[in-house]
C-alpha positions as CSV (number, residue, x, y, z in Angstrom):
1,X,10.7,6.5,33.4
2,X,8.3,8.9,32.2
3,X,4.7,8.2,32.5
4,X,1.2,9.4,30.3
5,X,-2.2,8.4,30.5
6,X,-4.8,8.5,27.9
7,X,-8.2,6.8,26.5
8,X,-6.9,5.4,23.2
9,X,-2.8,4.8,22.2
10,X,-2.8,4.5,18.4
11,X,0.4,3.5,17.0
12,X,1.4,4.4,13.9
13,X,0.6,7.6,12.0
14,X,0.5,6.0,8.4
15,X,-2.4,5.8,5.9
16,X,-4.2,3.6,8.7
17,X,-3.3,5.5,12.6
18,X,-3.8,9.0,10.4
19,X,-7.7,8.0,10.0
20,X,-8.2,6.2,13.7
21,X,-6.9,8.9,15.6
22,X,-8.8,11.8,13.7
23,X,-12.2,9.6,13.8
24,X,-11.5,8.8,17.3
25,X,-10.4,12.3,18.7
26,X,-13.9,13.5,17.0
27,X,-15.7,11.7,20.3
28,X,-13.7,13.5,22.4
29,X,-11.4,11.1,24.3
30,X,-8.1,11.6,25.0
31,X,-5.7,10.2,22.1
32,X,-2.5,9.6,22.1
33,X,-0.8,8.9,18.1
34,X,2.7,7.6,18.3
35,X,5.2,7.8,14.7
36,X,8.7,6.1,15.2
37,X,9.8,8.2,12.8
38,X,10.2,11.8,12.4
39,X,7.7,15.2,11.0
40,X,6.8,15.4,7.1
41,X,8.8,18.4,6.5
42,X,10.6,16.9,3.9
43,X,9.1,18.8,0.8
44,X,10.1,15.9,-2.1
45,X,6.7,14.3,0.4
46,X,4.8,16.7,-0.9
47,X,5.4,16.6,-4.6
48,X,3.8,14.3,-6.6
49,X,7.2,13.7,-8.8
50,X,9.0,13.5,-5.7
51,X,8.7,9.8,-4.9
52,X,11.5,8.6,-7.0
53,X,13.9,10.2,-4.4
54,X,12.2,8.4,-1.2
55,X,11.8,4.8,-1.8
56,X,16.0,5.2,-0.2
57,X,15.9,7.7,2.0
58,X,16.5,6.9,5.3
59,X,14.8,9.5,6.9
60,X,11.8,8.8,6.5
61,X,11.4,5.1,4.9
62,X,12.4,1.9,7.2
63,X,14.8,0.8,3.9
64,X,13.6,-3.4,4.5
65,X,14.7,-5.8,2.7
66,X,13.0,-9.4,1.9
67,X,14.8,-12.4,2.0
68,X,17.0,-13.5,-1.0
69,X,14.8,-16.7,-2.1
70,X,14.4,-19.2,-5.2
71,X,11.3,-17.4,-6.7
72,X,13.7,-13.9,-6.8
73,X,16.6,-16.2,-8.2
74,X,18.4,-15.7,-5.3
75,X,18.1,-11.8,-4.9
76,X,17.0,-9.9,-1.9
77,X,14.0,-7.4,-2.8
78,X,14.0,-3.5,-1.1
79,X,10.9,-3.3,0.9
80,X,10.8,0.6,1.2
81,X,7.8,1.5,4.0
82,X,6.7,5.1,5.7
83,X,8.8,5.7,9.0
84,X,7.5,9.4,8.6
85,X,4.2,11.4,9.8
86,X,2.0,9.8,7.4
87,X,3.6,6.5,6.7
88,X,3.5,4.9,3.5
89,X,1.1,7.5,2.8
90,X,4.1,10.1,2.4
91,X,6.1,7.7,-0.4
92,X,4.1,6.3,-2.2
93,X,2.8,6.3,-5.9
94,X,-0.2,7.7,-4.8
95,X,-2.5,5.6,-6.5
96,X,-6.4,5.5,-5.3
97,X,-7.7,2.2,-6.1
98,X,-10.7,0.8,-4.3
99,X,-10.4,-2.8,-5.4
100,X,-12.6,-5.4,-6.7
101,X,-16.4,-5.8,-5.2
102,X,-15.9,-9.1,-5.0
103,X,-12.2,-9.0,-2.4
104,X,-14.5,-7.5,0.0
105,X,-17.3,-10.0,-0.4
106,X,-15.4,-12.7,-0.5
107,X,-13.8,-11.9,3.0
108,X,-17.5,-11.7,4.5
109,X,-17.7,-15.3,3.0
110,X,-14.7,-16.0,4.9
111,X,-16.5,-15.3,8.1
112,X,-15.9,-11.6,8.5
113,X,-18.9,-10.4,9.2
114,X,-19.8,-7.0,8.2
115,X,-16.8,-6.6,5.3
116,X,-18.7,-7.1,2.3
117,X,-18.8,-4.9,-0.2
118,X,-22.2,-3.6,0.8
119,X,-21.0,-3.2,3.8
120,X,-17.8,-1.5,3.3
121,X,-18.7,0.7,0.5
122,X,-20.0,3.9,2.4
123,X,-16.8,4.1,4.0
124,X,-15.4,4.2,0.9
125,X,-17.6,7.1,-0.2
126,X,-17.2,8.7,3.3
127,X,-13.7,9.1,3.6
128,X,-13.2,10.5,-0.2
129,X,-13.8,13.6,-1.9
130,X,-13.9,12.8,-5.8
131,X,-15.5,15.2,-8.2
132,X,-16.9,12.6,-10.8
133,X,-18.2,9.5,-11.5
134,X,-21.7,8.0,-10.0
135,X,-23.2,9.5,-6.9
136,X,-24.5,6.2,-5.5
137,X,-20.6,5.2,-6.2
138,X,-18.5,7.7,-4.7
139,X,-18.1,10.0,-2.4
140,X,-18.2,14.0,-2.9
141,X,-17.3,15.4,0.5
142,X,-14.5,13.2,2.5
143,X,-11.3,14.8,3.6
144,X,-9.4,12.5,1.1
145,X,-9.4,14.2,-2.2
146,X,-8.9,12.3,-4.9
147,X,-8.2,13.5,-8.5
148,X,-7.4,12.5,-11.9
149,X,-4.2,13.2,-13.5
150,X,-4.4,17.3,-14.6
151,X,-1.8,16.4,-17.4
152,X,-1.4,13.7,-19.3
153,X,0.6,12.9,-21.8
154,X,0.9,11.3,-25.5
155,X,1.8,8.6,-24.6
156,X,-0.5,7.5,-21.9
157,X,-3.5,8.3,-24.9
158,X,-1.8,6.0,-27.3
159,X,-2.3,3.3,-24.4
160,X,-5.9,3.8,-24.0
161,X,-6.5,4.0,-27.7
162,X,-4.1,0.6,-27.9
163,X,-5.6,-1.2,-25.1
164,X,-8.8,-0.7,-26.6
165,X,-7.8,-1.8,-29.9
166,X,-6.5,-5.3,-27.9
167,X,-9.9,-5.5,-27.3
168,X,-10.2,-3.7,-23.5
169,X,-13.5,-1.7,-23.0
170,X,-13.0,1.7,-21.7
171,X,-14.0,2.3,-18.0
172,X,-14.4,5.9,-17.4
173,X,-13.8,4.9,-14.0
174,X,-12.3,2.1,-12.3
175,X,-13.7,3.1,-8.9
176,X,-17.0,3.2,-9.8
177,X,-19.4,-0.2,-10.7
178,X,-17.2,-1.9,-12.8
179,X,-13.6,-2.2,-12.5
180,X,-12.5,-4.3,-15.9
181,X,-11.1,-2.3,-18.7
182,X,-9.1,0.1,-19.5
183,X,-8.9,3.7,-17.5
184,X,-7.3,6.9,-16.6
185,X,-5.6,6.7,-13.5
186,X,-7.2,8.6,-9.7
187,X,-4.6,9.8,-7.3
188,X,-4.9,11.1,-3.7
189,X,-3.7,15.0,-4.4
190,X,-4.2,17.7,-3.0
191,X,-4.7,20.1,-5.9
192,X,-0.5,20.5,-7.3
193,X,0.5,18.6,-3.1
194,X,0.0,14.8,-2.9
195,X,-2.3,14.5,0.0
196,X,-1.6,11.9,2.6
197,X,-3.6,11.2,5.2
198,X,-1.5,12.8,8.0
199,X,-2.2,16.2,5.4
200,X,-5.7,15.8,4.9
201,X,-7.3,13.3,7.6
202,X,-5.2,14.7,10.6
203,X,-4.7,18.1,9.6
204,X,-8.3,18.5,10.8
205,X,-7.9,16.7,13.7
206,X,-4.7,17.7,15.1
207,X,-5.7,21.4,16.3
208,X,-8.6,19.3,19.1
209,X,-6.8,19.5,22.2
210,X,-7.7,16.0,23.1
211,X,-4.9,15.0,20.2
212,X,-1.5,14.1,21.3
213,X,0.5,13.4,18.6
214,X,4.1,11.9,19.2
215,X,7.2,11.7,16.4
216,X,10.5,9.9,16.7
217,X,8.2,7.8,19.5
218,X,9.9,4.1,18.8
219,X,7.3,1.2,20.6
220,X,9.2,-1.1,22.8
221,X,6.5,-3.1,24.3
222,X,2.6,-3.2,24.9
223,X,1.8,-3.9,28.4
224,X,-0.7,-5.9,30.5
225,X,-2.3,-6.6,33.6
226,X,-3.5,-10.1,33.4
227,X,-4.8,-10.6,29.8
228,X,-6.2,-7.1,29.4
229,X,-3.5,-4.8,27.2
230,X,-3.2,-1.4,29.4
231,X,-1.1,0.3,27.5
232,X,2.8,0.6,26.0
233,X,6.2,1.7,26.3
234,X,8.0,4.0,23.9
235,X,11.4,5.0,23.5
236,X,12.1,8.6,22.2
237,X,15.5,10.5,22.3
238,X,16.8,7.3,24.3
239,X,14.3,7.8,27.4
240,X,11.8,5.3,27.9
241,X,8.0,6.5,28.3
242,X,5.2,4.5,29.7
243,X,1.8,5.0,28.4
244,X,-1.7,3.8,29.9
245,X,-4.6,3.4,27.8
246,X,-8.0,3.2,29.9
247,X,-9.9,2.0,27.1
248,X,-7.8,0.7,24.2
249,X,-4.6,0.3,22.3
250,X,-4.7,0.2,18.3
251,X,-1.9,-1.2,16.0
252,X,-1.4,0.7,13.0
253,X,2.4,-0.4,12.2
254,X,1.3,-2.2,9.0
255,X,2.2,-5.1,7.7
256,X,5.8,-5.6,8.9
257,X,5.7,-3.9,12.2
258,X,2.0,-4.8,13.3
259,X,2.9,-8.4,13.7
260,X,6.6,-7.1,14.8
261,X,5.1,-5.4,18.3
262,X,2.3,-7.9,19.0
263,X,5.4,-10.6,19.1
264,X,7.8,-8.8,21.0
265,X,5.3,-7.9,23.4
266,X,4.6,-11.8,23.7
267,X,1.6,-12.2,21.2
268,X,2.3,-15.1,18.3
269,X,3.6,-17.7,17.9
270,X,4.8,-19.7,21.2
271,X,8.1,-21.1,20.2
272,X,8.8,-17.9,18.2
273,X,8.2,-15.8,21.3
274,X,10.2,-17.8,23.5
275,X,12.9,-18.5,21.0
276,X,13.2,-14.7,21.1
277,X,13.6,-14.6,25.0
278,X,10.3,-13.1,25.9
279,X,7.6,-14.6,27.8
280,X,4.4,-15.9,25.9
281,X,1.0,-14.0,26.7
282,X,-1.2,-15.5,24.1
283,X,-0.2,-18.2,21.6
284,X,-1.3,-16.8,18.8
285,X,0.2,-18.9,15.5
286,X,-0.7,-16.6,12.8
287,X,0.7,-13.8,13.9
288,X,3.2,-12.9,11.2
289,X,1.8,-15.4,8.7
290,X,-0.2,-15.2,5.4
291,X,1.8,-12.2,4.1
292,X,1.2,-11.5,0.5
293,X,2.4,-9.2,-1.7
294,X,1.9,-7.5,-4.9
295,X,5.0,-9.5,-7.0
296,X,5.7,-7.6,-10.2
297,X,7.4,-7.9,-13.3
298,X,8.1,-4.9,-16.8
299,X,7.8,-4.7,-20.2
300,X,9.8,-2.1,-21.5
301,X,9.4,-0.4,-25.1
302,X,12.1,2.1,-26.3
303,X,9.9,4.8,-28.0
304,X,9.9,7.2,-31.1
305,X,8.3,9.8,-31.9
306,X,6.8,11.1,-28.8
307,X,7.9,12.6,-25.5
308,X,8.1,10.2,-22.3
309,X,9.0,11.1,-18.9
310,X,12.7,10.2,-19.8
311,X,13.0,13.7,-21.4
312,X,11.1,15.7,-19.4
313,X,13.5,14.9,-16.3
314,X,16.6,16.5,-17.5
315,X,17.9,19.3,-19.7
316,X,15.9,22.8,-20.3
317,X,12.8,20.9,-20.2
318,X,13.4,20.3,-15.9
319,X,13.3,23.9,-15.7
320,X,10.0,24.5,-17.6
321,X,8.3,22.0,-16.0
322,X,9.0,23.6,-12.5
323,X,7.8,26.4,-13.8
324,X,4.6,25.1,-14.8
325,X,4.3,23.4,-11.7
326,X,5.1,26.6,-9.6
327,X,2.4,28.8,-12.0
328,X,-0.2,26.5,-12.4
329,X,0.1,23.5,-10.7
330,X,0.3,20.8,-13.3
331,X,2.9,19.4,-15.6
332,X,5.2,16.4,-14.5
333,X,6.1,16.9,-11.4
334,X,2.0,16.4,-10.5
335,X,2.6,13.0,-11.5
336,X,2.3,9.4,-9.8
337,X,4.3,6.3,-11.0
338,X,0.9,5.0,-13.1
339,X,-1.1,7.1,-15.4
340,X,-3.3,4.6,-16.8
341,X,-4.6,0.7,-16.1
342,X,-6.2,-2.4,-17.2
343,X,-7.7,-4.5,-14.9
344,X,-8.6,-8.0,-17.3
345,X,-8.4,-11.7,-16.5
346,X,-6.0,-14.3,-17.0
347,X,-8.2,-16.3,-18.3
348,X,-12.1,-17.3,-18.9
349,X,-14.3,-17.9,-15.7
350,X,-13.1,-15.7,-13.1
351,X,-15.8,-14.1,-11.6
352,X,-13.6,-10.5,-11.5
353,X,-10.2,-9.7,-12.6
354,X,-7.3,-10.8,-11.3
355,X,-4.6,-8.6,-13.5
356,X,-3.6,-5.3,-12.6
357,X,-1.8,-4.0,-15.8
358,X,-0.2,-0.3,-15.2
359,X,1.2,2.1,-17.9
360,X,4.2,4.9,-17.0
361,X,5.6,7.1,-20.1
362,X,8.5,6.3,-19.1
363,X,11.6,3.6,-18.7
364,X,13.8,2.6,-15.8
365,X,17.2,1.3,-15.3
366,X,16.1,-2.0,-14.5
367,X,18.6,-2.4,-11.3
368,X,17.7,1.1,-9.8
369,X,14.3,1.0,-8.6
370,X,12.4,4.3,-10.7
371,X,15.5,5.6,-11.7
372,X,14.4,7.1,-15.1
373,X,17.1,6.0,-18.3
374,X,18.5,8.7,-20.3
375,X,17.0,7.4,-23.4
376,X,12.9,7.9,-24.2
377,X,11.2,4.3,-22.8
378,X,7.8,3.5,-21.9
379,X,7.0,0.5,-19.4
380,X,3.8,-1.6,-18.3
381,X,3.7,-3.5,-15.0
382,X,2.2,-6.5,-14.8
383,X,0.9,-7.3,-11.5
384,X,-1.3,-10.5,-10.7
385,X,-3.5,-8.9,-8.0
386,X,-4.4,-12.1,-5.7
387,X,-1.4,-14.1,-5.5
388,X,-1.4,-17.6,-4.2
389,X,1.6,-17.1,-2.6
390,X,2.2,-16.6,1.4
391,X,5.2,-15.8,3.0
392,X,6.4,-14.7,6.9
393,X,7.4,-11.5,9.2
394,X,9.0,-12.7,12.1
395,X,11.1,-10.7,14.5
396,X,14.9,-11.0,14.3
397,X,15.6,-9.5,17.3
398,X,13.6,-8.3,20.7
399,X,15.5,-5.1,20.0
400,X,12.1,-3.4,18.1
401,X,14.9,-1.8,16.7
402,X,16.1,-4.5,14.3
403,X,14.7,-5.1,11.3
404,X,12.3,-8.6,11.2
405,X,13.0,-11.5,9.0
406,X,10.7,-10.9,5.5
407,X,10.3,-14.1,3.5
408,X,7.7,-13.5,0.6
409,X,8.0,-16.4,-0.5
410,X,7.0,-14.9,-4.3
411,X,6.0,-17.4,-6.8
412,X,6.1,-20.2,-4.6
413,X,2.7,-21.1,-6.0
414,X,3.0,-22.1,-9.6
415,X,-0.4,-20.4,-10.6
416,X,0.9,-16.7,-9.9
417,X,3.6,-17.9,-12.3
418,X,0.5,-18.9,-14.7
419,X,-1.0,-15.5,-13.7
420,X,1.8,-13.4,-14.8
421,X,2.6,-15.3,-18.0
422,X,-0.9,-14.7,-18.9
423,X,-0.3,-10.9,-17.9
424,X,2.8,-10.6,-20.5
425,X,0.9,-11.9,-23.1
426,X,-1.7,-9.3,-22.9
427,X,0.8,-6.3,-22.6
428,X,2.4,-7.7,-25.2
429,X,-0.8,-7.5,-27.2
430,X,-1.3,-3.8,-26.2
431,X,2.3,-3.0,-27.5
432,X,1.5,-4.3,-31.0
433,X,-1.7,-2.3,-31.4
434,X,-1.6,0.0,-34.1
435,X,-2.0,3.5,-31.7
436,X,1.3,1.9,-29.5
437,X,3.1,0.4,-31.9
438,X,4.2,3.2,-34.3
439,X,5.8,4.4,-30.8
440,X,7.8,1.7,-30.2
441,X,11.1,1.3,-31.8
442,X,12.0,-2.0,-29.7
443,X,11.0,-4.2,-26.8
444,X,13.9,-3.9,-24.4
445,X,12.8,-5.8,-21.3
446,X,12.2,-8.9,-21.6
447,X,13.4,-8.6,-25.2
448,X,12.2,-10.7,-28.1
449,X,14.6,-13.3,-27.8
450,X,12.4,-14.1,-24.8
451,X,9.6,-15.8,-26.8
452,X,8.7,-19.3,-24.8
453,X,7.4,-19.7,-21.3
454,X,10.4,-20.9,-19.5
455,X,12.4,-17.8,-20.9
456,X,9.5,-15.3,-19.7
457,X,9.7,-17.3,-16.4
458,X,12.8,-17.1,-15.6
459,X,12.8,-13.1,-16.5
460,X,10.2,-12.7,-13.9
461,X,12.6,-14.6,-11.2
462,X,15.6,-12.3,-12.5
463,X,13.8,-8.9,-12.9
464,X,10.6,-9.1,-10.6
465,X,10.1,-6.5,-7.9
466,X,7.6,-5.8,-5.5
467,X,4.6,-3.2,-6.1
468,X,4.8,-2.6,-1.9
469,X,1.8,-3.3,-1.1
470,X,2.1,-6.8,2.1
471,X,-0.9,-7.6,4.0
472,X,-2.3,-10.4,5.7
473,X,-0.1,-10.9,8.6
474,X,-2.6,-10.4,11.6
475,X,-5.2,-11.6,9.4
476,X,-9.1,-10.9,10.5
477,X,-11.2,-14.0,10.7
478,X,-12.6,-16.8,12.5
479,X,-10.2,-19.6,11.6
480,X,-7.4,-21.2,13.7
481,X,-4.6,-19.2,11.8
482,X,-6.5,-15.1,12.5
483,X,-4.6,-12.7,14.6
484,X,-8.2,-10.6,15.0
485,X,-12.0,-11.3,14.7
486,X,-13.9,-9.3,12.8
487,X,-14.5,-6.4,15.0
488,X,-10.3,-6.6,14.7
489,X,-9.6,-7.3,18.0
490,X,-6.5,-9.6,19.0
491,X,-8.0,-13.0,20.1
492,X,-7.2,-13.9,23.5
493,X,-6.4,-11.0,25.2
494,X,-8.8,-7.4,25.5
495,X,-8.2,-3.9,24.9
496,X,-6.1,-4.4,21.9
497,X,-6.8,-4.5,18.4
498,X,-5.1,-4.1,14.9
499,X,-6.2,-1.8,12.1
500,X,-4.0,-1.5,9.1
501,X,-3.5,-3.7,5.7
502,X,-2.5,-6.7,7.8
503,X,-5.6,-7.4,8.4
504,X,-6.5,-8.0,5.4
505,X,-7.0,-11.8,4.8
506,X,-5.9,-11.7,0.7
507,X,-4.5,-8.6,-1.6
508,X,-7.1,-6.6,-2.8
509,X,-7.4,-6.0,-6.7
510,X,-5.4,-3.5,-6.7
511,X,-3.5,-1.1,-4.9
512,X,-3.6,-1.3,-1.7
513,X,-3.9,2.6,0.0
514,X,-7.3,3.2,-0.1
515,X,-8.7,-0.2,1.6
516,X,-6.4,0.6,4.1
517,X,-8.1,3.9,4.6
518,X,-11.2,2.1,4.1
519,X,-10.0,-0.7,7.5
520,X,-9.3,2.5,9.7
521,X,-12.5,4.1,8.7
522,X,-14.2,1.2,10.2
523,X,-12.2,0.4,12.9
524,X,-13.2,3.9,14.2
525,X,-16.7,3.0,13.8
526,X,-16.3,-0.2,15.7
527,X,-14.4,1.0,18.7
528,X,-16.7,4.2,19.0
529,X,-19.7,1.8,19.0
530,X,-18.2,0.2,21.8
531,X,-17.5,3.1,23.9
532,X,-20.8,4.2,23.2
């Protein structure tokens, strides 16, 4: 077996590992960052537009699958996460959302010291690079940029206009001190490129020698002496390589394959473990638990009389909008899966919102996940953005592998039912205001003959999807069920911590990207104050 030696191991080069091994190589320690899967060469990664053809591809996406369960009527839901340089990073919408002041808060209530939003904010600001908005808000020189859309069209105007004719305020900016209303939507590109972390974060790390970085590197194992974590075993091109970490390992596998390595490598739950074959190191039962997820369901308006995305996708008008995006660098293929948002409440009380509602000029083929329809169409998502509802990620297998078991367990709690009825109604509302509605020449999804609450219900069981965003299964606090504390160590054993979204011990409001960014950020600072 081959063998390597280095200060840190971080595992995982998605939105999270991108960030901790750039912020860590800065000290200048040896680190070593593994990716199971392979190089972002792939150029659909790097254009906007391309997304649509990734959430399948093989190459670069682990292709999960949830569990077939009652609140899906029965269906099994793609799970579609980064197994490329960059992670999730490299496929997704590419939406930059901070989330709510008061998620972060309310995790410092929790117990998590040093998470509020006071806290957490100049991370925000440090790791982005955002032209407008307040200066005491957001940051101006970050190696994330983050832009607005640079072409927007009709359609996504008649939104705003509509949404603030429901009776939404305006919000010039969603990321800045107050998230509710209506608003353009902020992306992480990189001028006409989207720019993931593992482009922006690591390509200004990854020319310091003391960077290792590793593709096609599949963990087997972590390993220990006692109950300190020295290091891991890999497999790449079928040989096994040994790793030792003198100082520490970091998970960044997110939320499916975080909680996947800790148990095959004997950290969860004890039965689980053992049930698996492998030997127990710590009995740690919430290891896999608390996963949430974004559950979402569409309304979908044919349109007249303007231009969606459903035309601009075939025909003569493909070819011009290449050409506009190889001259200037705008035009559709710039674009993300969300042009504009709401965030509003379900109803009166809350202290922030907890309804993310997101706007595309365009329609889908409702059993082909972003495969645009012939016919001109225009959709909103509904997303309730704190759901009740928890679910599992247990390993199938101790072959790492084998996919792990992924029960969501969606709408198992009535009130994220109650949430996303609440939703429909208010898209609904937005359809029917004069700037939408002399665009819409029918409601196709759920349709009218969906009028009552057991109807709407049951469309959100047939038709919901996920938004892909899961956290929560190594969750950070200081209760019996947390996989880490709050510096995001793994209780019970040294040397090891986790630093992704499953840390997080609830969904953001919002999308989930940049407080994932935001967790590595300050799981650099932690373990550098440590070394220190």
């Amino acid at each position: 077996m081959d063998a390597m030696e280095t200060d840190y191991v971080v595992v995982g080069a998605g939105s999270a590992g991108c960030v901790v091994a750039s912020r860590l190589s800065e000290t200048g320690a040896k680190v070593l960052l593994l990716e199971a899967g392979p190089a972002d060469h792939n150029p659909l990664i790097h254009i906007p537009a391309g997304v649509k053809s990734l959430l399948y591809n093989a190459n670069v996406n682990w292709n999960y699958a949830s569990e077939p369960e009652e609140g899906t009527a029965g269906r099994a839901i793609h799970w579609p996460r980064g197994r490329v340089l960059g992670g999730s990073h490299s496929i997704n919408g590419m939406l930059y959302v901070r989330g709510n002041p008061a998620d972060y808060d309310g995790w410092a209530q929790l117990g998590c010291r040093g998470w509020s939003f006071s806290d957490v904010l100049p991370l925000f600001r440090r790791s982005e690079r955002y032209d407008k908005g307040e200066d005491a808000v957001r940051g101006r020189s970050g190696p994330m940029p983050v832009e607005d859309y640079r072409t927007i069209l009709p359609l996504t105007h008649a939104f705003v206009r509509a949404a603030q004719e429901a009776g939404f305020a305006l919000n010039p900016d969603y990321n800045g001190s107050q998230q509710d209303g209506v608003a353009y939507s902020q992306m992480t590109r990189r001028g006409r490129w989207r720019a993931s972390t593992a482009r922006t974060f690591l390509a200004e790390a990854r020319e310091r020698p003391n960077l290792r970085i590793e593709t096609e590197a599949l963990v087997q194992k972590l390993t220990f002496e006692g109950r300190r974590c020295t290091g891991l075993v890999f497999r790449r091109h079928g040989e096994d390589v040994r790793v030792r970490a003198s100082r520490e390992v970091i998970l960044c596998g997110g939320a499916v394959n975080s909680p996947q390595i800790l148990q095959l490598s004997g950290i969860g739950p004890a039965g689980h473990v053992a049930g698996l074959g492998l030997p127990v190191v710590q009995d740690l039962p919430g290891v896999g638990a608390n996963l949430s997820d974004h559950y979402v369901t569409r309304i979908t308006h044919r349109v007249r009389d303007a231009i969606s995305l459903n035309e601009l996708s075939r025909g003569w008008r493909v070819l011009r909008e290449i050409g506009r995006f190889a001259l200037f660098g705008n035009g559709a293929l710039t674009f993300g899966v969300t042009s504009a948002m709401v965030f509003c409440r379900s109803r009166e009380g809350l202290e922030s919102p907890d309804l993310q509602l997101l706007f595309t000029p365009a329609s889908y083929d409702p059993d082909k996940p972003l495969a645009l329809e012939r016919a001109p169409g225009m959709a909103t998502v509904i997303c309730p953005t704190r759901p009740a509802s928890r679910g599992t990620v247990m390993a199938a297998s101790p072959d790492p592998s084998e996919p792990p078991r992924i029960k969501p367990n969606y709408l198992s709690d009535r009130d994220d039912l109650r949430v996303m009825l609440s939703g429909m109604e208010h898209v609904r509302r937005i359809f029917a205001a004069p700037s939408l509605a002399r665009h819409s020449a029918a409601e196709l999804w759920p349709g009218s003959a969906a009028a009552d609450e057991a109807a709407l219900a049951q469309f959100a069981r047939e038709r919901g999807t996920t938004l892909y965003h899961p956290v929560g299964t190594c969750k950070m606090g200081i209760d019996p069920m947390a996989v880490v504390d709050p510096e995001l160590r793994v209780r019970g054993v040294e040397g090891l911590r986790v630093a992704d979204a499953s840390v997080m011990p609830y969904l953001t409001t919002g999308n989930t990207n940049a407080p994932t960014i935001m967790i590595a950020e300050k799981a650099a600072d932690l373990i550098r104050a440590e070394s220190a």
